[in-house]
NUVEX-388273 format. One line per field, with one value per residue (C-alpha): residue number from 1; residue in one letter; x, z negated, y negated. Coordinates in steps of 0.001 Angstrom, whole numbers, plus 524288, in hexadecimal, padded with zeros to 5 digits. Each point is the difference from the previous one (the first is absolute). Layout:
<recs>
resi <- c(NUM/...)
resn <- c(A/...)
c1 <- c(X/...)
c3 <- c(Z/...)
c2 <- c(Y/...)
</recs>
This chain:
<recs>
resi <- c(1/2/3/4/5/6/7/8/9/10/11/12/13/14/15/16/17/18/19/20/21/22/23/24/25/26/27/28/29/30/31/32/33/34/35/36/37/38/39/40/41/42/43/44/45/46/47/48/49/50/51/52/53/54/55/56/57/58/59/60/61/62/63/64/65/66/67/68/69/70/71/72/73/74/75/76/77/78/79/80/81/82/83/84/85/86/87/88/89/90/91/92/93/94/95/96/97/98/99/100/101/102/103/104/105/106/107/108/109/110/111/112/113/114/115/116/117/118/119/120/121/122/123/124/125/126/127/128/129/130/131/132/133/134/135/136/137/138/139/140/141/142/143/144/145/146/147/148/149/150/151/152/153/154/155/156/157/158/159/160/161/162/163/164/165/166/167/168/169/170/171/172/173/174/175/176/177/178/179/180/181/182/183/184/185/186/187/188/189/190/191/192/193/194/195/196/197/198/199/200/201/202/203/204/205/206/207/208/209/210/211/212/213/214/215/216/217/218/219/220/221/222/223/224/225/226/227/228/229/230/231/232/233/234/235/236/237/238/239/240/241/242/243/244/245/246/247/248/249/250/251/252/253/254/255/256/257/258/259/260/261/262/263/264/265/266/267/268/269/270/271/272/273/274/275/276/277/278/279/280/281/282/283/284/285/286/287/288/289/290/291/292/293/294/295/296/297/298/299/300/301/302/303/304/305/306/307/308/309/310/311/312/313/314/315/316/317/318/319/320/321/322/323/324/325/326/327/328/329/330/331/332/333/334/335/336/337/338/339/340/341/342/343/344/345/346/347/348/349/350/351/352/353/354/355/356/357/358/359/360/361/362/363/364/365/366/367/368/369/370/371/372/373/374/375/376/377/378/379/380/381/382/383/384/385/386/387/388/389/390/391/392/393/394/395/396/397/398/399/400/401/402/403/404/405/406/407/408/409/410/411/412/413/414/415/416/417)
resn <- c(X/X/X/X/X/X/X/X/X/X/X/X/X/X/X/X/X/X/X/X/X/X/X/X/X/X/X/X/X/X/X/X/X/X/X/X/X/X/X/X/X/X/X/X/X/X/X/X/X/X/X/X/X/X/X/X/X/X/X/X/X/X/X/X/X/X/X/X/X/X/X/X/X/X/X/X/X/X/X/X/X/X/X/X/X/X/X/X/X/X/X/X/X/X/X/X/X/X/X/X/X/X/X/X/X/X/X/X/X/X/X/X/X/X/X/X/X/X/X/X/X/X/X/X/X/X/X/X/X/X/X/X/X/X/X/X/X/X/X/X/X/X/X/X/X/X/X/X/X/X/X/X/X/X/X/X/X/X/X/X/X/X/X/X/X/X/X/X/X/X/X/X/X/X/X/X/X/X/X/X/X/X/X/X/X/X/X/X/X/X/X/X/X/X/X/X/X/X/X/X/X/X/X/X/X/X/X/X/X/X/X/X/X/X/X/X/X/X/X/X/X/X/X/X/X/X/X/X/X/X/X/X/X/X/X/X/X/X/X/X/X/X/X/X/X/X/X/X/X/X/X/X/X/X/X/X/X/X/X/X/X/X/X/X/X/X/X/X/X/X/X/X/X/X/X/X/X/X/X/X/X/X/X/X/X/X/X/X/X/X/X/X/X/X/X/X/X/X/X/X/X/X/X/X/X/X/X/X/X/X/X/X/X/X/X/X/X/X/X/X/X/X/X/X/X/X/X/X/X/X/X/X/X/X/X/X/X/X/X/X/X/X/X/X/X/X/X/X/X/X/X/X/X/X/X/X/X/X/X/X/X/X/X/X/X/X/X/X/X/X/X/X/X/X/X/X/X/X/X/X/X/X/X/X/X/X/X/X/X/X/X/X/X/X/X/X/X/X/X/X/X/X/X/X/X/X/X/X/X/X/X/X/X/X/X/X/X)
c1 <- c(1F2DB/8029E/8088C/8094F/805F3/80D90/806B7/80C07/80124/8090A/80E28/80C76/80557/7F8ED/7FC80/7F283/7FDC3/80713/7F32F/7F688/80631/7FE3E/7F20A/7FB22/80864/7F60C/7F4E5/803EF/8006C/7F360/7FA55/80124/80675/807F9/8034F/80C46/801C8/80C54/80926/80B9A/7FEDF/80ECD/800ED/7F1B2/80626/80936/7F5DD/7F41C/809C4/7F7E8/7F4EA/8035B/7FD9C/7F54A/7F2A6/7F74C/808CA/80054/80964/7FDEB/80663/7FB4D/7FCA0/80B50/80355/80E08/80146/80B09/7FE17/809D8/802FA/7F82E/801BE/8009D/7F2C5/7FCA7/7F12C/7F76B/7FAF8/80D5C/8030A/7F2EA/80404/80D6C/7F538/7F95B/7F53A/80536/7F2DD/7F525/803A1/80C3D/7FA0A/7F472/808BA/803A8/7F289/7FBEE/809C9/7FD19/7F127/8035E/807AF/7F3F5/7F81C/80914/8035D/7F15B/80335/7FB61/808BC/80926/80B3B/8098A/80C2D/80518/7F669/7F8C8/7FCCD/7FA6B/7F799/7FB8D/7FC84/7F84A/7F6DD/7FB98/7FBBD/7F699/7FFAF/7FAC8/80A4B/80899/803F6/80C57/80A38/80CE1/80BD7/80DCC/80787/7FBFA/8069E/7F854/7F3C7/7FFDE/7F55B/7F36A/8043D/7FCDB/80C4D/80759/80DC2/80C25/8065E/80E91/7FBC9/80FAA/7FE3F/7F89C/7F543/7F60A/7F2BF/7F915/80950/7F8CB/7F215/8034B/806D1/7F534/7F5D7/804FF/801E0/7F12F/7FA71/807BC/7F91F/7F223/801F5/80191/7F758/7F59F/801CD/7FAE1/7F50E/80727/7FDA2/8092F/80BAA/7FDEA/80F1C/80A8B/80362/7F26E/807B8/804F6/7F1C7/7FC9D/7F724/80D49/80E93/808A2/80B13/80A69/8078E/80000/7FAA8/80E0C/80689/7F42B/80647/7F54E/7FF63/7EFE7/7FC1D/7F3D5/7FD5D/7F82B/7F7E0/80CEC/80304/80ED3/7FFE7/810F9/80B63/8005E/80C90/809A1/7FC88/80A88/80A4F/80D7E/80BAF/806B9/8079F/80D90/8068B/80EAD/809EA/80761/8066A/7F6BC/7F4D6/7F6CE/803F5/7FE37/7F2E0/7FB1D/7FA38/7F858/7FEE6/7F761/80364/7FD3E/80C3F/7FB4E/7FF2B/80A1D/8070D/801F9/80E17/7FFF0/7F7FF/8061E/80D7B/7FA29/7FA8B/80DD5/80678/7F6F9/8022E/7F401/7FC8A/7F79F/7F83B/7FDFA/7F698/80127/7F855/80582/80DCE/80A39/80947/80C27/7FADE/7FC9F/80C1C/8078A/7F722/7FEA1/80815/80100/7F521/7F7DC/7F951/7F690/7F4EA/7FCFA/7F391/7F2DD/803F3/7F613/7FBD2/7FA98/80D24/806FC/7F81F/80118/80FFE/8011C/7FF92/7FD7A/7F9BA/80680/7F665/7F9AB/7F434/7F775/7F340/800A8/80D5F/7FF1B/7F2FF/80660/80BE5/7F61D/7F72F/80C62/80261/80CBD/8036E/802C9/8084E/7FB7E/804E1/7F541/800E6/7F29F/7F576/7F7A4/80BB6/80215/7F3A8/7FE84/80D96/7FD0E/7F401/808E7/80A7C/7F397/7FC60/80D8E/80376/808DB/8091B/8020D/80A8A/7FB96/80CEB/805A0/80353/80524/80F0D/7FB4D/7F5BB/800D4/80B22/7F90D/7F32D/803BC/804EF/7F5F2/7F666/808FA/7FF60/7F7E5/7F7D9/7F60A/7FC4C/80135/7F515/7F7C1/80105/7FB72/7F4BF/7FA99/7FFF0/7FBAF/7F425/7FABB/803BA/80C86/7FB24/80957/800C2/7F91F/7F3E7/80405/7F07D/7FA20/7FF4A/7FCE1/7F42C/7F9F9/80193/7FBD5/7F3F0/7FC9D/80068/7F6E9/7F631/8000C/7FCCB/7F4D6/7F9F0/800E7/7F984/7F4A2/7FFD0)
c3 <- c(08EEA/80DBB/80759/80B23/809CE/803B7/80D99/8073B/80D2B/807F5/7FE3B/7F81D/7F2B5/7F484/8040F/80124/7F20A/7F877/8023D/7FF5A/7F1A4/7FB6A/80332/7FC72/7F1ED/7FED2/8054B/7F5EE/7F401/8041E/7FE8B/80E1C/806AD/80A2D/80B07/80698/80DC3/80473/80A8B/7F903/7F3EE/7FDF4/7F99C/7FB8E/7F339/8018A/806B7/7F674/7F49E/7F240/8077E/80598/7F586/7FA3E/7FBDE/809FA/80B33/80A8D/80A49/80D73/80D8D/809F9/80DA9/80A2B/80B70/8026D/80E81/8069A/80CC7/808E5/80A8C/7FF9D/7FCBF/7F2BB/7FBF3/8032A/7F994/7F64A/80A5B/80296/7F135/7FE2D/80C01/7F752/7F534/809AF/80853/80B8A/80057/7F841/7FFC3/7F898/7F754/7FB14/7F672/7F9D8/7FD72/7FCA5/7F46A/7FBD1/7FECA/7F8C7/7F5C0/80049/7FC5D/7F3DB/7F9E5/80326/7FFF7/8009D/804C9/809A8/7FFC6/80C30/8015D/80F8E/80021/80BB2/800DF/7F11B/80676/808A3/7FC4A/7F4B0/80A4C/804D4/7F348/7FF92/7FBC2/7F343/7FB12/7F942/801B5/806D3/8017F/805E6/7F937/804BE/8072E/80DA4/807CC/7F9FC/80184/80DC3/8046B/80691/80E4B/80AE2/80472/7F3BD/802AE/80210/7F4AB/80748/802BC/8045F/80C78/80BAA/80056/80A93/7FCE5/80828/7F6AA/7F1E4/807AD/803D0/7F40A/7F700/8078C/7FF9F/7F16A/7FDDD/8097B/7F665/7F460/8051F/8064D/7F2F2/7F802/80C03/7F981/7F39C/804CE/7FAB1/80621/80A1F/7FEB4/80862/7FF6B/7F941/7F727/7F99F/7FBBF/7F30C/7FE9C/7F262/7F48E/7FCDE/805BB/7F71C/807E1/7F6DA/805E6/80179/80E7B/80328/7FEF2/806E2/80942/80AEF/7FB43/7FD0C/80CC6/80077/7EF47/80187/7F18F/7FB31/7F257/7FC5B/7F132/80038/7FF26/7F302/7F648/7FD2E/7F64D/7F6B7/7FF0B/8016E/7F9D5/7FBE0/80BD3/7FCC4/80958/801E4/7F74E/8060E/7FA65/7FD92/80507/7FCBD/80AA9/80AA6/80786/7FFAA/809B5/7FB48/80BFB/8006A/80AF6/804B1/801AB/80E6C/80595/80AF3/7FD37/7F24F/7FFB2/805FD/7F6D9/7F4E3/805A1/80267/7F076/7FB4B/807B7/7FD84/7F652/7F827/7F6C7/80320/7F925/80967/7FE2D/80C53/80008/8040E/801BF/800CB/7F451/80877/804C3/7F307/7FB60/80CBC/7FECF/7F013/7FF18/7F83F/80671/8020B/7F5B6/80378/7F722/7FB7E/801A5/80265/7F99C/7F951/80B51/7F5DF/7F967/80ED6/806DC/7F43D/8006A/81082/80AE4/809C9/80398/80ADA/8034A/809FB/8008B/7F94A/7FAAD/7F396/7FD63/809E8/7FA39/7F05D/803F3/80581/7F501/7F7A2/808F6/8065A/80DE7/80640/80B43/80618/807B1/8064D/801C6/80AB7/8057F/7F4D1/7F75B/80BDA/80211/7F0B2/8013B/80CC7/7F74E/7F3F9/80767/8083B/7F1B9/7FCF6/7F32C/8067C/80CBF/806F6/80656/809F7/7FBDE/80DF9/7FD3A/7F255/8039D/806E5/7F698/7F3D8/7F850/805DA/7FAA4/7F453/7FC51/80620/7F6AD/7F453/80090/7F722/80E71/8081E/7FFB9/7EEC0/8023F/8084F/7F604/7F5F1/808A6/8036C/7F0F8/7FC5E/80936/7FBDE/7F2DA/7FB5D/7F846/7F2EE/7FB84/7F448/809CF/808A2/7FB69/803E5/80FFC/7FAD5/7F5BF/80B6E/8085F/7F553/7FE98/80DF1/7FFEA/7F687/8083E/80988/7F7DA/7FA7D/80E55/8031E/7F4FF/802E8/80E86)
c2 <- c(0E94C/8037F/807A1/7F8CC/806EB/7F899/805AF/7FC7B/80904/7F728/7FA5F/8024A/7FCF0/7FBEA/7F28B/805C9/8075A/7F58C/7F5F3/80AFC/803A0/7F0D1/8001E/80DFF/7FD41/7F452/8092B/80AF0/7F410/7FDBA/80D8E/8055E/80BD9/7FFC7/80AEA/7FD62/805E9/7FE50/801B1/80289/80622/80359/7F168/7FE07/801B7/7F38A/7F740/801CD/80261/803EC/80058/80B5E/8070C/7F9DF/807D2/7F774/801C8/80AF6/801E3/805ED/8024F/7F712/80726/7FA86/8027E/804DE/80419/7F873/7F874/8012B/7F7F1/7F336/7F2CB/7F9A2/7FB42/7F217/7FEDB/8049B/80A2F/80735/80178/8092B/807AE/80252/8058E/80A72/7F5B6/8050D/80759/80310/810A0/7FA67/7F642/808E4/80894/7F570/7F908/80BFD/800CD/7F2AC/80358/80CED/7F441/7F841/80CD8/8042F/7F418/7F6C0/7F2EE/7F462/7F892/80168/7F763/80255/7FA6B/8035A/809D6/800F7/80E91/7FE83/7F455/8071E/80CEB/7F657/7FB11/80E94/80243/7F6AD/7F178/80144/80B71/7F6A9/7EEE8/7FF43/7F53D/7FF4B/7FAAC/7FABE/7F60D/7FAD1/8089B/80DF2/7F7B3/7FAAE/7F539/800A9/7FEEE/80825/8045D/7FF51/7F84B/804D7/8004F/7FEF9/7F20B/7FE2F/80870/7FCFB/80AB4/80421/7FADC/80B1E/809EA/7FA7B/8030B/80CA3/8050A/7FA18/805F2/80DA9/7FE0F/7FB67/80A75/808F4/7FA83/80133/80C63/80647/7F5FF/805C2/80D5E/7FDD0/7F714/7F31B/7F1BC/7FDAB/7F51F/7F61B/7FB5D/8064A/7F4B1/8052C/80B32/7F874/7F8AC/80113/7FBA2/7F722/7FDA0/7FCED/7F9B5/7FF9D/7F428/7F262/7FA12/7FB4D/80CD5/8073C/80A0D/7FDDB/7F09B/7FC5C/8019F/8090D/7FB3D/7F6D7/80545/805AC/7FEE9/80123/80300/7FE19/80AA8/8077C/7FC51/80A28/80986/7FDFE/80BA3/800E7/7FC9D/7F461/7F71C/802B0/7F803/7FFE9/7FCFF/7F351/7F3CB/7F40A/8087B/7F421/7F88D/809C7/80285/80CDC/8096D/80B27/80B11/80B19/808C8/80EFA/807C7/8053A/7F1E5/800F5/7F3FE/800C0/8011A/7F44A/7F86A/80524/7FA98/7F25E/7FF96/8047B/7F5ED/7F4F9/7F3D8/80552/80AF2/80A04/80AC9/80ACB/80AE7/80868/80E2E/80AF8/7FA9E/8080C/80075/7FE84/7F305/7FAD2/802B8/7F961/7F3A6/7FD40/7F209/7F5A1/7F7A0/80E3D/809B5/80AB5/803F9/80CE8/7FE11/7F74F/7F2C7/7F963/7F5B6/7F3E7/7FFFE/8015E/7F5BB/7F6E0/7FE01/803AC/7F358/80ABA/80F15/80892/80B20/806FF/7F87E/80A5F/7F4FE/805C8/7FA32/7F500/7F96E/8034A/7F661/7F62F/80015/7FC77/7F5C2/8067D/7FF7A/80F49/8037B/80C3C/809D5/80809/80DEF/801F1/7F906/7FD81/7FA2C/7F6FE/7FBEF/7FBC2/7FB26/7F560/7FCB7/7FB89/7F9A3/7F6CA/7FC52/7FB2C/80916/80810/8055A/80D44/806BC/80BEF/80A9F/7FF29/7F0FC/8024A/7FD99/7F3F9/7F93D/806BA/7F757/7F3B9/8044E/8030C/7F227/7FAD2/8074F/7FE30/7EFA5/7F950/7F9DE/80315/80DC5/7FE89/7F483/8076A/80BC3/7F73E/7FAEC/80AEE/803A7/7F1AA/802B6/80CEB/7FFDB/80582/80D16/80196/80EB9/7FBC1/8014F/80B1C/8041A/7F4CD/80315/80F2F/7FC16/7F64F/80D15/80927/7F5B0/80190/80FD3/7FE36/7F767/80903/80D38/7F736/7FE6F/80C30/803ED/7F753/8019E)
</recs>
């Protein structure tokens, strides 16, 4: 039995814990124990679910940063998201490893399994390279390739070659600066920063945010199913509902244009199941219609994706790669760079479109039944599934227990090593 030590230090929502949950749950069956440093712990309890109670698990704060920066421009690379998470300098980043070796202290692991978790990464390497067997876990875009400079990751704007070097450089002096103060082995580029005993790039090579460029030795074990919760898809009440197409629609209340979208599904010659969070009761009242019913809740996505011709989301993978796997095409409505980035990578493979929210009035309705026709983006969905093997929920543990298998591996070499 060993202990694992799971963290998550960068990013929002719970597309993060929700994977980490599926695995440590085959961990835990398997007689481990599992640390969970988090983030956000306000809705640990909703992403791990029983877990979070159970005897073998721990929960603990991850060490952020939360200074603000003001007046600079929006990321563009790898290198500009750390100095977002204090790698500015290293008199601002050494707090912070600090914490994360204090975590390393109380809890002892073996394994360290980070998932967009650089600071956890590296305050691991200043505490030697026998401490505990690392590996890094997520899609593309949290695991960026082996290129010196990384690539922008707004691949849509044109962006100053000399700025990548510069920023990257500052970022990497950063890192070794403080590695240098614990006697630790330099980095001799940043993309070293998530080197590990094992990536686990949770993604297939089509939908790989940086594309496989710079992964040459990669190995993409495939997006994780849905873990199965929710309710029932209680779609609208209509006349002859059996010959309509349906849309099912998973949206975030704070998306700018979602008025707008929800008056292009009530309008439309389909029926759509809309789950929207944090929408305000007024406007679920104003847009419930015939050919439009809101969930309460999470719907249960199997039974969703299994009478829907079509997803509208916001291109979050989680959701994006469930439709695929199911063989149904998505049309997604990206709400910042990394949603766009995934989202340019699913429209190239044919399985779905995208509509930036300042052209909604323009190409929504158009995209829509474009996405809704039994034609080409359905037949690319169904390709892409066809060629990576369509994963049922009956074997949502099947990715996990290859996963869980591999964990294992690596616990065993370190304990020969």
């Amino acid at each position: 039995m060993a202990r694992i030590l799971m963290a998550w230090e960068l990013g929002g929502g719970m597309g993060h814990v929700v994977p980490l949950s599926q695995l440590a749950q085959v961990l835990i069956d398997r007689g481990h124990q599992v640390d969970f440093v988090l983030r956000d712990l306000a809705g640990a309890c909703d992403g791990l679910g029983a877990l979070a109670k159970h005897p073998r698990v721990r929960l603990w704060q991850a060490p952020i940063w939360t200074a603000q920066l003001q007046g600079v421009a929006p990321p563009i690379s790898y290198a500009e998201l750390l100095f977002h998470a204090g790698y500015l300098d290293a008199r601002r980043l050494l707090s912070l490893v600090q914490a994360w070796r204090n975590l390393f202290d109380a809890i002892q692991p073996q394994l360290l399994l980070a998932d967009h978790a650089p600071t956890a990464m590296l305050a691991a390497r200043t505490m030697g390279t026998m401490s505990m067997a690392t590996a890094v876990i997520g899609t593309g875009f949290f695991i960026p390739p082996a290129l010196a400079p990384l690539p922008s990751f707004r691949e849509w704007e044109r962006v100053d070659p000399a700025r990548l070097v510069q920023t990257e450089a500052r970022a990497l002096a950063t890192c070794n600066a403080l590695l240098g103060q614990f006697e630790a082995a330099p980095l001799a580029a940043l993309h070293q920063l998530v080197a590990a005993d094992q990536q686990f790039l949770l993604t297939w090579p089509e939908l790989d945010h940086y594309g496989s460029s710079g992964r040459q030795h990669a190995q993409y074990w495939g997006p994780l199913p849905a873990r199965e919760q929710g309710g029932a898809a209680l779609w609208p009440a209509s006349t002859a509902p059996e010959s309509r197409p349906r849309l099912f629609a998973y949206l975030k209340g704070e998306y700018g244009g979602v008025e707008r979208v929800l008056q292009c599904l009530r309008a439309g010659p389909w029926l759509s199941l809309v789950h929207v969070t944090g929408l305000r009761p007024d406007m679920r009242q104003r847009f419930t219609h015939a050919n439009l019913a809101f969930s309460d809740g999470p719907v249960a996505m199997a039974e969703a994706l299994g009478q829907a011709q079509a997803v509208l989301c916001h291109a979050g993978s989680g959701t994006v790669c469930t439709a695929l796997q199911a063989g149904v095409p998505v049309l997604m409505l990206p709400m910042h760079a990394e949603q766009l980035l995934f989202a340019r990578r699913v429209s190239a493979a044919r399985a779905g479109l995208y509509v930036l929210e300042a052209d909604l009035a323009k190409q929504l309705p158009a995209a829509m039944q474009q996405v809704m026709v039994a034609g080409e983006l359905r037949s690319g969905a169904q390709a892409l599934a066809a060629r990576h093997g369509a994963t049922p929920a009956a074997e949502v543990g099947g990715v996990c227990v290859r996963l869980a298998l591999r964990c294992e591996a690596l616990l065993a070499a370190r304990e020969l090593a």
